[in-house]
C-alpha positions in Angstrom: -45.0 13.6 4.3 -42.6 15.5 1.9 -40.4 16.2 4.7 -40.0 12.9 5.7 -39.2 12.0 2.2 -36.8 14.9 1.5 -35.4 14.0 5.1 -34.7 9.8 3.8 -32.7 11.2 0.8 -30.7 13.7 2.2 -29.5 11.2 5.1 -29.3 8.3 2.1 -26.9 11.1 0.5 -25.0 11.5 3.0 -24.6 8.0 4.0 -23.6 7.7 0.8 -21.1 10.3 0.5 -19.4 9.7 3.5 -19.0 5.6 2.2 -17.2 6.8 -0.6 -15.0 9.6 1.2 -13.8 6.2 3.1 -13.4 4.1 0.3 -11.2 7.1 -1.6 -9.0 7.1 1.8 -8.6 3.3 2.2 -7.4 3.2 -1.9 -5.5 6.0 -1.1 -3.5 4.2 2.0 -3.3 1.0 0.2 -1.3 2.8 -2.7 1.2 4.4 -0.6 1.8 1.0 0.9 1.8 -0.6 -1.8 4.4 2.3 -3.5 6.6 2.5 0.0 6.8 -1.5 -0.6 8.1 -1.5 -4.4 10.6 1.2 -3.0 11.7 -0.5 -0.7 12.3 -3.9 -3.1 13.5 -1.5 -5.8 16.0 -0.6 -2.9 17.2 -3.8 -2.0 17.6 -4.8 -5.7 19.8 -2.2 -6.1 21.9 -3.4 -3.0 21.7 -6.5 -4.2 23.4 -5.9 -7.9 26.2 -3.9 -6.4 26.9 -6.8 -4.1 25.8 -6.4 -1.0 25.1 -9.5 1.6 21.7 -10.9 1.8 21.7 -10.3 5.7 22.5 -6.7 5.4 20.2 -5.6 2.7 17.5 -7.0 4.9 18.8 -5.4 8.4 19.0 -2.1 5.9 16.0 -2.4 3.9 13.7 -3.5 6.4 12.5 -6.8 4.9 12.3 -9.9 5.5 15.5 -12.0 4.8 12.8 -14.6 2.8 12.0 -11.9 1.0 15.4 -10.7 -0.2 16.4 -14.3 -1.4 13.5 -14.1 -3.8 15.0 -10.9 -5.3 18.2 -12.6 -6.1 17.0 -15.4 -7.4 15.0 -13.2 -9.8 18.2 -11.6 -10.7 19.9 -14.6 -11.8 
């Protein structure tokens, strides 16, 4: 009987622990995302203020030409 019970926590344990290891990696992916996209903005802003055409910031950059209009328009 104490096995069995010893047994049920150590496997809800590790259940648990191996949810959370997961959940530390997904938060860790969606943050370098999320940090490679404001670089890549941050990028295209800086193209932008010196000048450079909508079309080519975006070929450059890698974003979306939709997406680069919104950055000017924030910068006027």
């Amino acid at each position: 009987m104490y096995d069995v019970s010893l047994k049920r926590k150590w496997d809800e344990y590790s259940l648990l622990s191996s949810a959370t290891r997961k959940g530390i990696a997904q938060g860790i992916e969606q943050g370098i995302e999320q940090g490679l996209q404001k670089g890549l903005q941050s990028t295209a802003q800086n193209m932008l203020n010196r000048g450079f055409d909508i079309q080519l910031v975006s070929e450059i950059v890698g974003l979306p030409v939709e997406d680069i209009q919104k950055l000017r328009q924030t910068l006027n």
